[in-house]
N, C-alpha and C positions, 0 to 999 in steps of 0.2 A: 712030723708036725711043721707047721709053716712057722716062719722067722717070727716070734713075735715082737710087734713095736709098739712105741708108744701112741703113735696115730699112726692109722694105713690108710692116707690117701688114697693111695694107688688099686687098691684092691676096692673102695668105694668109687673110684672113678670108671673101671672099668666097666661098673653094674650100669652106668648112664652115660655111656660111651656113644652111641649114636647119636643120641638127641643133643649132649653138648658137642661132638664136634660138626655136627650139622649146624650150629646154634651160630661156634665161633666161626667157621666160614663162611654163614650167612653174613656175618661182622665185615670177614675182609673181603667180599667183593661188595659192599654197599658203601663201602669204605667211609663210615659214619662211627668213626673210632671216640671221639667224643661229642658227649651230649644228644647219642644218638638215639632211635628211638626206643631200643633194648632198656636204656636206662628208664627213659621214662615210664617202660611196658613193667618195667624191676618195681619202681617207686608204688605204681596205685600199686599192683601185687602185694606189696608187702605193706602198706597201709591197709589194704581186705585184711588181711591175715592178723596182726595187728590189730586190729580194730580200732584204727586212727587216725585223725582227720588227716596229717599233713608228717611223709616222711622227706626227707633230703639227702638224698645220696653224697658221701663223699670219698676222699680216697682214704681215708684209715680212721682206725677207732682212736688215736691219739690225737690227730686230728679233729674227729667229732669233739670230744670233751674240748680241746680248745676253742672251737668254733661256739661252741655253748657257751661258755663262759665270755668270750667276747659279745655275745648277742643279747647277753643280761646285761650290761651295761656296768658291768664292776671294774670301778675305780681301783687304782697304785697302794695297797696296804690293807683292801677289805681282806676277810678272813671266810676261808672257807675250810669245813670242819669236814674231814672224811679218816677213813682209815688206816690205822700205820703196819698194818696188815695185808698189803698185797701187791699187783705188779706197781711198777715206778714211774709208768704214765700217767696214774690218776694224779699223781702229784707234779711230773713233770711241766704240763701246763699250768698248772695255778704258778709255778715259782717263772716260767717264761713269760707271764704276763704281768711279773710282777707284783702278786695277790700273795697272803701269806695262808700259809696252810697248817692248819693244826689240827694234829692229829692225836687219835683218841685210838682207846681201847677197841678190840673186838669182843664179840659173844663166845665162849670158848667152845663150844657146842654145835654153831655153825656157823662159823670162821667170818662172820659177818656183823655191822657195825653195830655196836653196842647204844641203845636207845637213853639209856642213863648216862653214860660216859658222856653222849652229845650233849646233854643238857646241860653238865659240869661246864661244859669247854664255850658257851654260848657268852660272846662279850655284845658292846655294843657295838661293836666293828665287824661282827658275824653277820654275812651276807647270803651266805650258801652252807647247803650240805650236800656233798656227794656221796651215795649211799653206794656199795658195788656188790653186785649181785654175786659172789665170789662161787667158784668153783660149780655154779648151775642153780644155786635156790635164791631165789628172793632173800634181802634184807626184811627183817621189821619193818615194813612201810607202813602199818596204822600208824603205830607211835610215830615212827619218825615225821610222819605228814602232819600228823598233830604240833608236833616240835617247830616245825617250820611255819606252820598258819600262828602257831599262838605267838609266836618271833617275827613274821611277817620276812620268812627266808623263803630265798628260792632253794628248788632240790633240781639236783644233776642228776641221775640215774645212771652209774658206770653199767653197759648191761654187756658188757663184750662177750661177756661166759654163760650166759642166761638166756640167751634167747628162746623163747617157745615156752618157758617154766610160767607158771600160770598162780596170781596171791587171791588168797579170798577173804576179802574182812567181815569184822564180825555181821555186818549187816546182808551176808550171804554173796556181796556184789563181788566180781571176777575179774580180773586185769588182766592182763599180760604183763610179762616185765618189762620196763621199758617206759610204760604209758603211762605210769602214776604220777611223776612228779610235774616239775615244770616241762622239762624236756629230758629225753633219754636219748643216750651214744651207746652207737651199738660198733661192732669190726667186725668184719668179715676176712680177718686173716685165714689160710689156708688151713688152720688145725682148729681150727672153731665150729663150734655145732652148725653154725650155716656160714661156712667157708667156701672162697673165691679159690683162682687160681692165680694169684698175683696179693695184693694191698687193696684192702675196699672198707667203708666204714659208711656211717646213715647217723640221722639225728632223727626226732619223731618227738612230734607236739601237739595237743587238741589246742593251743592258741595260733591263730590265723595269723596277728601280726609277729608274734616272734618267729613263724615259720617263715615268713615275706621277708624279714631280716635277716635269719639265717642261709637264704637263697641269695642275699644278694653277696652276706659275708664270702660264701663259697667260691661265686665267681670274679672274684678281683674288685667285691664292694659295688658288683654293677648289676641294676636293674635291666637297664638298654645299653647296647654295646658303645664303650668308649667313653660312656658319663659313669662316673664313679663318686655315690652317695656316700656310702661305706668304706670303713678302712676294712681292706678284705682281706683273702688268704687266694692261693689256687690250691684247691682242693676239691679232685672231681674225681668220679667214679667211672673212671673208664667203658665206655661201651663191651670190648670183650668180657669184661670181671662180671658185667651185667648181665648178660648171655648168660654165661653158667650159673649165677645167685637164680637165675629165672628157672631153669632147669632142675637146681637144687631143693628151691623153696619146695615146690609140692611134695616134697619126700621128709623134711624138716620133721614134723611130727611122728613120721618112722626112725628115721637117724635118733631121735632121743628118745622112743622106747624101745628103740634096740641098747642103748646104753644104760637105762634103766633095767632089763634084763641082766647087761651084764654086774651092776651092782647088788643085785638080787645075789647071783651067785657070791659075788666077793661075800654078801652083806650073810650068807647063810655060812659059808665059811668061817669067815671069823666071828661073828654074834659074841659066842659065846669063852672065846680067849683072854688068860687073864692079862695079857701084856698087851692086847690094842681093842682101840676103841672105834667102831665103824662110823663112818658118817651119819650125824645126827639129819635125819629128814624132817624138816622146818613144818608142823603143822598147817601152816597158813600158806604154805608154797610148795606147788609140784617140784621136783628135782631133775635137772635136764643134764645131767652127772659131768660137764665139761671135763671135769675131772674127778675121778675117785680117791681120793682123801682118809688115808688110815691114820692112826696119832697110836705111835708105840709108847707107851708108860714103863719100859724098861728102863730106860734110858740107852737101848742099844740098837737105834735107829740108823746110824750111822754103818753101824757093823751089817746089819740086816742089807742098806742097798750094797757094799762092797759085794757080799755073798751072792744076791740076787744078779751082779752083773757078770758074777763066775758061773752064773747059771744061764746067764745070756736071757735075762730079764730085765727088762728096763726099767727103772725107777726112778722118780724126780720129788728134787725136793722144791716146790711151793709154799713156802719163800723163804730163803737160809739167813736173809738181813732184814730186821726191820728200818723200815723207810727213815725213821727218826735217828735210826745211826749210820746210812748210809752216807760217805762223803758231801756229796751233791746237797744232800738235803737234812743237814745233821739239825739234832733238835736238841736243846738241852729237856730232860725230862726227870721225874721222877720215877723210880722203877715200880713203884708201888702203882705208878697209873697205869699199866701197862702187864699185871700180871698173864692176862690170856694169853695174849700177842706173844710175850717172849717163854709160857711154854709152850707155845706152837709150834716156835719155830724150833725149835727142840725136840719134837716129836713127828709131827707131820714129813707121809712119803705118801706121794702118788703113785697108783699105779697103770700101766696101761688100759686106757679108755677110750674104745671109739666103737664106730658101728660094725665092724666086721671081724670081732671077735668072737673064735670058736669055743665050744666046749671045753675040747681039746686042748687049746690053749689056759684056758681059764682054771683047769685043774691044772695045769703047771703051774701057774703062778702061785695058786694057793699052797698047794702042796711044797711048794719051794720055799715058802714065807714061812707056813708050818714047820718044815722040817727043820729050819733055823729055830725058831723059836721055842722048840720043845725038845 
């Protein structure tokens, strides 16, 4: 049996190995390393696919959320309400620019932000909400859309794990994620369903002028070279990174029903085990499984990945500290607001997820997780 890991790049690079490295040395001898025309040929691409008006390549998904937030125009102390439930960039920019962040409960069902909680936490100083599309399905975005029109809030849409997952409201209409709110950040880090070979991230808006702003934030606040309207960022999307997003996209929708397969099998495995719970699949949202998500109710999660790593099976815990107790970003809180979140993190183990896992592979894991269990 081949090594299994938690992502196998190497084994998906292989399968599109001529086209991208034909792609990247087209790169270096045009020697149009930035703002070449790969990028530009990246952007409408992914705006088709997408289906929206105006994407902006930059270099990372911590990045984009910043860039977003500085494009709405939010003032030293506005409040933006997201979750305390997941990686530490969605909050890292709100507290580098100064914005204060408050954070709410998740869904405990599908690890993503809880539509009543945001309600509770809405002051008059509440500007934004940034929704994150955690581990591959959509947030609640009716409600939450509704929350923010009837508040007259912008919405951030974290979609770094979600790309390609598809919401449908109740009025039958289809999005992508990504494209519902005011603007969405995407990353195109190298372990992400539509992953670079370097740092790469994108924003994506149907509004024309926040897109014209956010183009200029990216290049040093400049429309025309050396006049500087905008206080900017440098923040670009490298021509090589772009080469291979171009090569990757057309397969995007096979890379996530191959992972959909594989949680098929995890999800027939365990279904029916009384000490874990499989990933709740969000009615309103396809699942593009960035990550596979089990939640042990033994209490012996801990014990489980020791054992799986004696098995030479990878396991991860997504996410061992909530954001509200983490140094950096400590919150004083009540524990009562926060039930989900802190038995999540109590529960929840990923396990390996990506497009080039075998059978073969796939009854090891189970069977190892099994074998512990029972």
């Amino acid at each position: 049996m081949k090594k299994i890991q938690m992502v196998d790049l190497q084994s998906q690079y292989f399968k599109i190995k001529p086209e991208v490295d034909n792609a990247v040395l087209n790169v270096m001898k045009s020697a149009a390393f930035i703002n070449g025309p790969e990028v530009e040929w990246f952007q409408k691409e992914l705006e088709e696919y997408l289906d929206v008006n105006h994407v902006i390549p930059c270099a990372n998904g911590t990045d984009a959320l910043q860039i977003a937030l500085m494009a709405l125009g939010l003032e030293q102390g506005d409040e933006v309400i997201t979750a305390d439930f997941t990686f530490a960039a969605t909050v890292e920019v709100i507290h580098l620019l100064k914005l204060k962040a408050v954070l709410v409960d998740v869904d405990y069902e599908t690890f993503t932000l809880d539509p009543e909680a945001v309600k509770k936490a809405i002051t008059p100083k509440t500007k934004a909400i940034i929704p994150v599309h955690l581990f591959g399905q959509c947030c609640a975005m009716e409600p939450l859309l509704e929350i923010a029109k009837a508040h007259n809030l912008f919405v951030i849409e974290d979609n770094a794990q979600a790309i390609g997952a598809e919401y449908t409201f109740s009025n039958g209409e289809v999005k992508k994620s990504g494209t519902m709110g005011t603007v969405g950040t995407t990353s195109f880090f190298p372990s992400k369903n539509l992953g670079c070979y370097g740092d790469g991230g994108a924003l994506c808006t149907q509004d024309e002028a926040l897109a014209h702003k956010i183009r200029g934030i990216v290049n040093h606040g400049m429309y025309e070279r050396y006049y500087h309207d905008e206080v900017g960022v440098n923040s670009r999307l490298d021509s090589i990174q772009a080469a291979v997003l171009r090569r990757k996209l057309p397969n995007l929708d096979l890379y996530n029903e191959a992972r959909r397969k594989a949680a098929d099998y995890y999800d027939e495995a365990f279904k029916d085990h009384k000490d874990l719970l499989i990933p709740t699949r969000n009615e309103n949202s396809t699942h593009v499984f960035h990550q596979y998500t089990l939640r042990v109710t033994n209490g012996k999660r801990n014990e489980l990945r020791e054992f799986l790593t004696e098995k030479e099976v990878p396991a991860m815990i997504y996410y061992p500290v909530a954001l509200r107790k983490q140094k950096a970003y400590f919150q004083e809180s009540s524990e009562t607001d926060f039930v989900h979140t802190d038995r999540l993190l109590n529960e929840v183990i990923s396990l390996p997820m990506h497009t080039e896992l075998d059978e073969e592979q796939l009854k090891y894991i189970c069977d190892s997780i099994l074998e512990f269990l029972n």
